[in-house]
N, C-alpha and C positions, 0 to 999 in steps of 0.2 A: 383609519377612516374606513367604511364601511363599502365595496365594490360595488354591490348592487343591493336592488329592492328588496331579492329572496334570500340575500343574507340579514336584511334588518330583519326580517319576518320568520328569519330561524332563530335570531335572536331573541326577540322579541315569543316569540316560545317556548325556549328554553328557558328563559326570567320565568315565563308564567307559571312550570313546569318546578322549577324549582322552588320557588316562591310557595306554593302550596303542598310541593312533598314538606316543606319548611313546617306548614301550617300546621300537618296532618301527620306531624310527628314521625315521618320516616327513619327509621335505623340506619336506612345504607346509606342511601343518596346524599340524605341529608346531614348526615353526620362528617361526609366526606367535603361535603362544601363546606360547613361551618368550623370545620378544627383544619388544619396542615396533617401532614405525616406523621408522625414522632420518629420516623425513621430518619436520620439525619447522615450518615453513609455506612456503606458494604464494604470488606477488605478481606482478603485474604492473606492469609499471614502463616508464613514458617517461620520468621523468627522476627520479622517487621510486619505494622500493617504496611509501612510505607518501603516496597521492596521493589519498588520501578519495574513495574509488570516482569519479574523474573523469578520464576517457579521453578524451585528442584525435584524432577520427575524421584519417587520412593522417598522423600523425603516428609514426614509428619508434615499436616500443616493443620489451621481452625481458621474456623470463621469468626471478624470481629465486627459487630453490629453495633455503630454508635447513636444512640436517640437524643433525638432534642431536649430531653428530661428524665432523670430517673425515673422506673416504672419497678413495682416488685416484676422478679423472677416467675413467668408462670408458662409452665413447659405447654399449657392446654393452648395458648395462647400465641405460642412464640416458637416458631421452628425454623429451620433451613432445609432446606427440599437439594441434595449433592446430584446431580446429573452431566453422564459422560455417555457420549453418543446417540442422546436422547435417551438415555433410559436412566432409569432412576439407581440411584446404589448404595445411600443413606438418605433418612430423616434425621437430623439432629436437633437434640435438645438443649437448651443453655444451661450451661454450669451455676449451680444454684449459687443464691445469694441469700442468706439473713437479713439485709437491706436491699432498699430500691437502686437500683444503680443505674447508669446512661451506658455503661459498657459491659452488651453481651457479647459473650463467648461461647461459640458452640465446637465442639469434640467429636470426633469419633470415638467409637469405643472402643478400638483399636484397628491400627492400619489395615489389617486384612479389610474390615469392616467398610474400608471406604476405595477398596479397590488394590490397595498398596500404592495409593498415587500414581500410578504408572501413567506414562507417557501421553499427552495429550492434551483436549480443549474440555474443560469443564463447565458445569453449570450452577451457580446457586440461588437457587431460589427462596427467598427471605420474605415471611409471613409475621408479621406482629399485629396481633390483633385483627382489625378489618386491612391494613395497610401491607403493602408488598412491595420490595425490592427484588431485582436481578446484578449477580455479579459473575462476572466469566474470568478464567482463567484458563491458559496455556503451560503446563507442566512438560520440563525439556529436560533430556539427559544430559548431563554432563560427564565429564573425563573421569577418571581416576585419580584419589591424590592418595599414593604410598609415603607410608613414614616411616623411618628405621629408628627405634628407642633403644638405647644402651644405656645402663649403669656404669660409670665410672669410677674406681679405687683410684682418686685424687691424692699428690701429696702438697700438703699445708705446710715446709718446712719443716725444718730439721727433727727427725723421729715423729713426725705430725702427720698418718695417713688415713685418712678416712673413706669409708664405704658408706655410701645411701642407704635408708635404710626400709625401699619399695616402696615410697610414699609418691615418688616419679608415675608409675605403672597408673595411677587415676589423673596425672595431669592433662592427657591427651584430650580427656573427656570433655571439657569447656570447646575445644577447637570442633571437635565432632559435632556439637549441639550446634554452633553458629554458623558454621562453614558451608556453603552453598553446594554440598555435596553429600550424597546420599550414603546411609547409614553401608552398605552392603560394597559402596566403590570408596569410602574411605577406607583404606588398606594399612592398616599397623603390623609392624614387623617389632617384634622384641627380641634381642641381643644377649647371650651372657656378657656379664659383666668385664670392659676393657680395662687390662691392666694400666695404670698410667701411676704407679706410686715410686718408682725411682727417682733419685733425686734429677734428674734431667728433664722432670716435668715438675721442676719447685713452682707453685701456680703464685709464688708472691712475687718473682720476676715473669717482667712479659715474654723472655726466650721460652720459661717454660712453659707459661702458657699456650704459648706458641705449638712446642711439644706435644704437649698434651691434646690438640685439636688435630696435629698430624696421628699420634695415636688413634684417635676418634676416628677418622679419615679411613687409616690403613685396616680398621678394626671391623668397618662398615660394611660392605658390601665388595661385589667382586671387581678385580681391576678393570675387565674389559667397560666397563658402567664409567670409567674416566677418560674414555675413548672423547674424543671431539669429531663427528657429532655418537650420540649414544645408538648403538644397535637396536633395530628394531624389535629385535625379538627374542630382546632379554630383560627381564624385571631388574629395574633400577628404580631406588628412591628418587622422591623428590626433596625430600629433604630427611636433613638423619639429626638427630638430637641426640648428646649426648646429658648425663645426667650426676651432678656433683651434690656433696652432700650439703656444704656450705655455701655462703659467699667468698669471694677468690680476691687478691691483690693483697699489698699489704697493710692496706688500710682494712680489710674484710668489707668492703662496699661494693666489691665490682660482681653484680646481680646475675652477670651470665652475658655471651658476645656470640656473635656470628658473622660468619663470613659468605655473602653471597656465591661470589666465585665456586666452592667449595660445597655448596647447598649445608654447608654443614653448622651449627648451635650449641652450644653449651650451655646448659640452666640449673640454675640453685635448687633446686628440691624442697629446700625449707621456707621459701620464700611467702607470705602472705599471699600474693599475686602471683605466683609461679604458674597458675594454668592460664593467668592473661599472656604473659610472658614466652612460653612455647608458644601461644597461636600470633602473636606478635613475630617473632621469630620464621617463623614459617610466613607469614603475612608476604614479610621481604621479597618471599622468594618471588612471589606474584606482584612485584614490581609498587608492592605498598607503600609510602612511605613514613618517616615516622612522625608522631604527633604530638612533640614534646619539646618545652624551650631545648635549644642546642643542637636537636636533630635535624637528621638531613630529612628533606619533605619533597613530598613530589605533588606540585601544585594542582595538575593539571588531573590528577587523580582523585584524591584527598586529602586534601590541602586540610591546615590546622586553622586554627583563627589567626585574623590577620595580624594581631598581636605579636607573633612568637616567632624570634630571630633565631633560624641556624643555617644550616648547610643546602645546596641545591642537591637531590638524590640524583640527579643525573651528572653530577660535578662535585665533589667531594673538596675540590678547591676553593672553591665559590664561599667568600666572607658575609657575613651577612647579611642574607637570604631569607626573604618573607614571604608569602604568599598575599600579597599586597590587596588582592583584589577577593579574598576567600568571605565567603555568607557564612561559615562555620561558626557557631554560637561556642563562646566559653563555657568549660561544664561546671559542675558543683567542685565546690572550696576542696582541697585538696588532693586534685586531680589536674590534669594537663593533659589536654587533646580536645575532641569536639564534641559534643555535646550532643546527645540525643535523645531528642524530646518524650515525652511521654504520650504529651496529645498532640504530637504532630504525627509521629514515626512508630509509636506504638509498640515499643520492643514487648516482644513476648516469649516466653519460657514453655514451650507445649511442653504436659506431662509433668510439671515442676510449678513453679513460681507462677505461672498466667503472665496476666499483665504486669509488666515492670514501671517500678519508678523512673525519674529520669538518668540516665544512664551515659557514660563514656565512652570511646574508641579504645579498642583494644591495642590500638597502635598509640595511644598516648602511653600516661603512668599515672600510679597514685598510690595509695598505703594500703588496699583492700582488693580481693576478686570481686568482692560481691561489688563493685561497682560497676564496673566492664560488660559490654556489650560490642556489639557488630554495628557500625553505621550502615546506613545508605550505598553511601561512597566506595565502603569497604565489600560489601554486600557486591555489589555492581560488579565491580572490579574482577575479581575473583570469578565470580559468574560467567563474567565474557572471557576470561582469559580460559578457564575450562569447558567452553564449545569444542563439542565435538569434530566438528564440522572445518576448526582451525588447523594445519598443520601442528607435526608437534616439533617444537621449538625449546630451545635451550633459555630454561630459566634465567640463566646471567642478562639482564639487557644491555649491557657491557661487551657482549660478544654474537657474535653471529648467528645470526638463524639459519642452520645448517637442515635441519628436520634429524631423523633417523638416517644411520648407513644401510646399505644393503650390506648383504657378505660375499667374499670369494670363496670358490667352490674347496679350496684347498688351502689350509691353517697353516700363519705364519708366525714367526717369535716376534713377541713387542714386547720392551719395557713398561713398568709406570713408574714414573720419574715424580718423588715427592716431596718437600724439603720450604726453603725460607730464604728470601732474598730482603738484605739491609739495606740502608738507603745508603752506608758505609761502602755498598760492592760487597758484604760477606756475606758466602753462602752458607745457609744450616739444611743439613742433609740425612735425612732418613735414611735406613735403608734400602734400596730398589730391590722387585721383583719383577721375572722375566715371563711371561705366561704365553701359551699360544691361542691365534683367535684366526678369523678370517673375516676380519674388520676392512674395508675398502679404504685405503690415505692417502690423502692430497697434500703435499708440503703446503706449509704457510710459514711466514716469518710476522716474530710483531712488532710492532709500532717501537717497541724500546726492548721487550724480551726476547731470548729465542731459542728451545734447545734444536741440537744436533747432534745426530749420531754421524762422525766423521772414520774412514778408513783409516789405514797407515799411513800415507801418503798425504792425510789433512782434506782428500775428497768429502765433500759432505753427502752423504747417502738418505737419507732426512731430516725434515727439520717439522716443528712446530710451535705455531706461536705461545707466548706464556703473558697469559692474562695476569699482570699484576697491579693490585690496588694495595695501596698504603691506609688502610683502614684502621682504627685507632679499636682495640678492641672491647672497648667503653663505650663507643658509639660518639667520643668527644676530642676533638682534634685530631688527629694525624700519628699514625706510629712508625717506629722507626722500624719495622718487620711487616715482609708480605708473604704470606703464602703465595709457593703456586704448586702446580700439581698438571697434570696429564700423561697419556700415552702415546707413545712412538714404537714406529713398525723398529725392529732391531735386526741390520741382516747381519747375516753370517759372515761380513768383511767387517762389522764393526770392531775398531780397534780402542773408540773413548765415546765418551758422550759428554757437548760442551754446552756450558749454560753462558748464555753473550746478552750480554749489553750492546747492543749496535753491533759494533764488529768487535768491539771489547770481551774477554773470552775473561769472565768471572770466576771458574770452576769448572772442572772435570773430572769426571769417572773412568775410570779406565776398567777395560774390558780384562781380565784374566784368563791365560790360556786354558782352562780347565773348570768344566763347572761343578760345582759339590752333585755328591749322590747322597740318596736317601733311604732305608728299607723300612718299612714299619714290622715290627715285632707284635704288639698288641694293641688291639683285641686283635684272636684268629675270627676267621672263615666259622661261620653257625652258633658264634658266641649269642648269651643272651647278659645285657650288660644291666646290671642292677645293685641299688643302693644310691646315694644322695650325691658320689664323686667315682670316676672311673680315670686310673692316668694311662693315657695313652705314651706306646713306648717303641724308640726306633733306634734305627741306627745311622747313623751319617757321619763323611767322609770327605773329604778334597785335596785332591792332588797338588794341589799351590801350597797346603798348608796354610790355607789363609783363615779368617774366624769367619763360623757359618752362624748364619740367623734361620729359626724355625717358625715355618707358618701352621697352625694347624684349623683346619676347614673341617666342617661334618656338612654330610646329608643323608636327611630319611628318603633319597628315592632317587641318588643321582646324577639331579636334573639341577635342585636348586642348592647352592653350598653357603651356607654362613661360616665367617670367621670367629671361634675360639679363642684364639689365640695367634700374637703377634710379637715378632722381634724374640722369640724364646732360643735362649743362648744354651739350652740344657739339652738333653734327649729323650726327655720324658716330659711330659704336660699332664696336671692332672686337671680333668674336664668339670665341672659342674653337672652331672645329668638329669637335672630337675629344670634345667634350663633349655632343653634340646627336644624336638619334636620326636614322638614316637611311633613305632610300627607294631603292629601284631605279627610283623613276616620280617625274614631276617634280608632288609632292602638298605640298610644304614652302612654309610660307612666315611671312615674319617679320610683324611687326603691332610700327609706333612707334605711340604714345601722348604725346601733348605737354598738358601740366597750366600752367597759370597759380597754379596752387595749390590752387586748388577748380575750376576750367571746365576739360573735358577733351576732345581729339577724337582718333579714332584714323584710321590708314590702313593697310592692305595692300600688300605688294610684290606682283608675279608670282610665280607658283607656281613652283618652283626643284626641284631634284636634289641628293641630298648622299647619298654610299657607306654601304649598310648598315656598322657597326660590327660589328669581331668582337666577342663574348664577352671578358669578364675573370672569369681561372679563378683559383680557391681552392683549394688542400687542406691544408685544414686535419690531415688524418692520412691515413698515417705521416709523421713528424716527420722532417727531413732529415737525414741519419747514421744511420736509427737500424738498428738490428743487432739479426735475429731468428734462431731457432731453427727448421729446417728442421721443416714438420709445426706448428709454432704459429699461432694463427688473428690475422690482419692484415685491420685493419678501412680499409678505403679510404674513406673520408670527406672532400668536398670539394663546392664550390657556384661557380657561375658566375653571371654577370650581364651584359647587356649597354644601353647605352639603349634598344634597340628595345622588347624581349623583357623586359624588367627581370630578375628573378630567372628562372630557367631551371630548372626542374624536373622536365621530361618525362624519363624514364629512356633511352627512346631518344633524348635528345638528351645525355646524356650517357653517354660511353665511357671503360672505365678499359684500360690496355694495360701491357704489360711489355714492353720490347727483346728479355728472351729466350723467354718464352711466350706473344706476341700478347695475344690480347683476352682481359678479366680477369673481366668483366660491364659491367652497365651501371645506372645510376643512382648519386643522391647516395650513396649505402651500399650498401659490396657486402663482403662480408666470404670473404677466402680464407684456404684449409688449404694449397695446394696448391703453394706458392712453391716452384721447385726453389733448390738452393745456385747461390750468385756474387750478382753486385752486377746488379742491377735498375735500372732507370730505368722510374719508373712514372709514368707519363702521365696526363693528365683530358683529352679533348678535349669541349671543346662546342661544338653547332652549331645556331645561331639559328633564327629562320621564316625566315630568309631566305638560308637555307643557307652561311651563311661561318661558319668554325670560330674558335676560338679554344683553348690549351691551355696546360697545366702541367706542370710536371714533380716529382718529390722522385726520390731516389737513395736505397736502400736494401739491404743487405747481407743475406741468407738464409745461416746458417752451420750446419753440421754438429755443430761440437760447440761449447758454451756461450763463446761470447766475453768478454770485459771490456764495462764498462757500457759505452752510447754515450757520445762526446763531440760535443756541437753546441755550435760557435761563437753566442756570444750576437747575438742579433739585433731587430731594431724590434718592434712588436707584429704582428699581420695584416697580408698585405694583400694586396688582390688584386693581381695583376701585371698590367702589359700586355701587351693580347694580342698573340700574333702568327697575323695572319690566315690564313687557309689557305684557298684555292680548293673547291670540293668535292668537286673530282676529285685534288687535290694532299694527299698525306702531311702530316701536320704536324709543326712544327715546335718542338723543345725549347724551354720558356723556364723558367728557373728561378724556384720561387717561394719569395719573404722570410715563413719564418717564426718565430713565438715559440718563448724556449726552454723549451719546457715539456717535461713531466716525459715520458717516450714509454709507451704504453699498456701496465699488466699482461699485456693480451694479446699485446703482441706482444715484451714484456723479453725475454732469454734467462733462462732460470732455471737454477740450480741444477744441477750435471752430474746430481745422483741423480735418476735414469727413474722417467717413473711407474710404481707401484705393479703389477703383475698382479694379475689378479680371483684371488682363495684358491682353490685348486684343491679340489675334495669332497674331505672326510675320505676313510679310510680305515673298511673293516666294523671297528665296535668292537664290545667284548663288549656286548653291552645287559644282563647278570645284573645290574647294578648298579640300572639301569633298570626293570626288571621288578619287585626286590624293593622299589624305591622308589614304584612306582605301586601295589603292592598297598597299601605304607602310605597312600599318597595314598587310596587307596580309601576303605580304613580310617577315616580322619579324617574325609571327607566323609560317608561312611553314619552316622558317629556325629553330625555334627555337625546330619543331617537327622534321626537320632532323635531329638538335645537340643532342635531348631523345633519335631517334631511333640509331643514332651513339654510342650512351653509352649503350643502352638496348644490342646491338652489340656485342659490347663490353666484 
């Protein structure tokens, strides 16, 4: 109801006001009162539209504009205005369509183009037609997520050993694309390959299974990283994947296992879904739970549908367990997890596939990658646990949030103690190595585990607790094996070291009067090591006469050491050197390690030379074969790595080119309009710190008039190809790269012969008498319906 007189009588002019812009055929006014918006809503989106106001600072992201009705694509018509601190920093255009569609999509033309998303509050401004939208967004750093990838020489039973065969090396890239963490802080470390083919790693019984993840373990990174809590200021994974060629058990079904405790995974390589699979795996570590009948689910995170009976993730005991109370939609027939919509949640592929059909949690399963997606839930999750801003905290949620150790000013001897506890009481024990740190330790005892380093006398000098869970390593029921694993300070009165049950004394190590020595022989002092294998060669010794174990460690710059090689009962190791980061200066050098089991001592080679590596280039899109429409937008999408440099993300270090129109832009995503007609060979070159290239190639068809679909030959999953090196002054050189056959981008299909649409040309002068006598009655109606208010205000 109306306040007062001079709001009837603003009203009542405004009717009159509009009523004959009506009459008199106005464009704006009039058109705006007589139609709605067609803008129906704004989203931003890196890999959801629907991503719970959480933006990853460097990370790609587009704009998704949904209208009340299809309308053709017309870029004169239809823009997004990108604004960061008031100022402008793109205009984008939507991604053309052959038909009229309800869902645009606007792009940069590559991240530089729109700032590199960096940190901050955004602005988008949304013009379609005469109509306009605003959406804002807050882009936020997050943490780092380091992965250690290893290949694994698995053995399948008796004379059964198999090697991967590099198809691993592109599975990472599904988790990179989804993961709420920015291209330049996801940190991948790649591994030579861990020995694990003796029969003591048989993967058809679960001991060796077992084996073979302690392999993976010792194989990984450096001991003091097993410390509880981890030092501050030293790079350690957060999760290490290792990498098998097959499926493992002796049924060949069991897909690949992980053990939180341990940040550590094991995955089939050949697997259909193997790139859902590692980012499922890594999920865990961030407290995900899983999304599949039988598995353990963590409700309160994301929960499956309420359907689907298994284990509680925070109780591994807990019988049948549902998330009773979960909105989680079932997804499509042959899948298991939750469901995520197309038109609600909006999964999107920047630089690849656009907009997604309906789509899966990566934490469920099914038969296919191409089904898998990132939810909501998962999205969220992951996002807040990598604030910055949080302390940093021990992935297990099983164990304590210690944060990081400081150090002591002066290096002490610690063990890392690493092995298998039965539910029988029998211990299965790896070898120990003794290393020194100046790590800060607090004794703890646990709830049911505990090692201790005890004196002669039976004095305990430390202890720590050992987190053990009985994890079934199927992810189903209960096993009769636990890992556990940690570091303890070792002083110089230790005489054993006990692993106890309560007060029950399970196993022990005994300390030897004498610890091995070690010399390394080769490589010398100013070597330059070169060709495909180098054996490194020493000498070692111990006074006890006892059997020594060899570790051997390299580093290009002896700061950061990866392991080689583990448990080597010989005195020579020959190395992989295609697998080891390079120097142009002679800063390399290897480090043996010789154990008696518990007494360790190590030595140094001469500092040596070994050729920077090129790059190994990726592109992941355009899809090999695939056949576009000249004027369609083609999203060039691809990633390099090399050991030096690890992932390589600088945009000027990487260049995109075509044979027939040179250079294309440059960085991971560059999206072109501009492709003329004929076949293409479009290149990725990248070029290290240390200036050697490496490159890729795909072949792709620009055509004039709408082709038949593409056909690509069925192929392996990812993977990176080998480079071929290229001088810095030398052209590079084609190499062809192995990709999946996945479905080739809506943006870049041929559609439809029928052209888009033309924008409606203006009417023609019509009569308005029709108009005129219709706005008087408009009048009419409103003056009486403001004398029937003021009759009641009256009243």
């Amino acid at each position: 109801m109306f306040k007062t007189k001079s709001r009837i009588a603003a009203a009542m002019r405004g009717a009159i006001i509009a009523i004959f812009a009506i009459a008199l055929g106005s464009p704006g006014l009039g058109s705006a009162i007589a139609q709605a918006s067609p803008i129906k809503s704004v989203m931003v989106a890196q890999v959801l539209g629907n991503q719970l106001d959480r933006y990853v600072a460097g990370k790609d992201a587009a704009v998704i504009v949904v209208l009340n009705a299809p309308e053709p694509v017309n870029a004169a018509i239809q823009q997004v205005v990108i604004k960061f601190g008031g100022n402008t920093l793109a205009t984008l255009e939507p991604v053309p369509s052959a038909e009229p569609t309800a869902k645009l999509v606007f792009m940069c033309a590559t991240r530089a183009a729109c700032g590199d998303w960096k940190a901050g509050d955004y602005t988008f401004d949304v013009k379609i037609g005469d109509a306009i939208a605003t959406a804002t967004a807050k882009f936020q750093e997050r943490k780092n997520l380091d992965v250690i990838m290893a290949p694994v020489k698995a053995n399948y039973g008796a004379n059964d050993v198999r090697t991967t065969s590099g198809i691993w090396k592109g599975l990472i890239d599904f988790s990179q694309a989804i993961y709420p963490v920015a291209p330049d802080k996801f940190k991948v470390r790649v591994l030579p390959e861990i020995d694990a083919s003796a029969d003591q790693f048989n993967t058809l019984t679960p001991e060796g299974r077992i084996q073979l993840l302690l392999q993976t373990i010792q194989g990984s990174q450096q001991a003091p990283c097993f410390e509880d809590p981890r030092p501050a200021d030293l790079r350690c994974a957060d999760s290490i994947s290792g990498f098998v060629k097959n499926r493992l058990g002796p049924g060949a079904d069991l897909q690949g296992f992980a053990v939180k405790k341990v940040k550590t995974n094991i995955n089939v390589e050949s697997d259909a879904d193997a790139s859902a699979t590692v980012a499922h795996e890594i999920g865990h570590l961030y407290n995900l739970g899983d999304e599949y009948q039988g598995g353990a689910f963590n409700c309160p995170i994301n929960p499956p549908p309420a359907s689907y009976v298994g284990k509680d993730f925070g109780n591994a005991e807990t019988k049948n367990f549902s998330c009773k109370d979960s909105k989680s939609a079932e997804p499509p027939a042959g899948f298991t997890g939750s469901l995520i919509k197309a038109d609600v949640d909006y999964p999107i592929e920047i630089g690849g596939r656009g907009l997604l059909t309906d789509k899966t949690s990566f934490m469920g399963n099914g038969p296919s990658q191409d089904g898998f997606w990132i939810s909501p839930a998962n999205w969220a999750a992951i996002f807040d646990y990598l604030d910055p801003a949080k302390k940093s905290v021990k992935l297990d949620p099983a164990s304590s949030a210690k944060g990081t150790a400081p150090r002591y000013a002066t290096a002490t001897r610690w063990i890392f103690a690493v092995g298998a506890i039965g539910k029988d009481d029998k211990v299965l024990l790896q070898p120990w190595y003794s290393f020194e740190d100046t790590h800060v330790h607090a004794d703890t005892t646990g709830d049911v585990y505990t090692l201790h380093a005890v004196d002669a006398t039976g004095k305990t000098l430390a202890s720590e607790a050992l987190e053990v869970e009985f994890e079934a390593l199927d992810g189903k029921g209960e096993s009769n094996l636990a890992i556990f694993e940690g570091a303890i300070p070792f002083p110089g009165a230790t005489a054993k070291f006990e692993i106890l049950k309560g007060t029950k004394v399970l196993a022990e190590v005994k300390v030897s009067a004498n610890t091995p020595v070690v010399k390394v022989i080769a490589p010398a002092a100013g070597e330059t090591l070169s060709g495909k294998t180098y054996t490194v060669k020493w000498d070692g010794s111990d006074k006890d006469g006892g059997k020594i174990y060899y570790e051997v460690d390299y580093s290009d710059d002896g700061v950061e050491w990866i392991t080689v090689g583990s448990d080597i009962e010989k005195s020579e190791f020959a190395v992989n050197l295609s697998e080891l980061p390079g120097s142009d200066k002679p800063t390399a050098q290897f480090r043996v390690t010789a154990s008696d089991g518990v007494n360790s001592s190590d030595a140094l080679s001469g500092k040596f030379s070994i050729a920077p590596r090129a790059p190994e280039v990726d592109i992941n899109y355009p899809k090999p074969n695939t056949t576009v429409k000249a004027g369609a937008l083609v999203s060039l999408k691809g990633s390099a790595w090399d050991s030096q440099d690890e992932e390589i993300t600088g945009d000027e270090a990487l260049v995109w080119s075509s044979d027939i129109q040179g250079e294309l832009g440059k960085g991971a995503l560059v999206n072109v309009k501009n492709l003329k007609p004929g076949k293409h060979t479009i290149t990725l070159k990248a070029t290290n710190s240390f200036k050697v290239s490496g490159s890729g190639t795909v072949v792709i068809t620009v055509a004039e008039a709408a082709p038949a679909a593409p056909t690509v030959a069925p192929t392996a999953a990812p993977t990176r190809v080998p480079p071929t090196v290229v001088p810095p002054t030398t052209a590079p050189t084609a190499v062809p790269v192995a990709q999946a056959p996945t479905a080739v981008p809506p943006t870049a299909v041929v559609a439809p012969t029928k052209a888009p649409a033309a924008p409606a040309a203006p009417p023609p002068p019509a009569d308005n008498t029709g108009l005129i006598i219709g706005g008087i009655v408009a009048l009419a109606a409103v003056g009486g319906g403001v004398f029937f208010i003021m009759r009641r205000k009256k009243a």
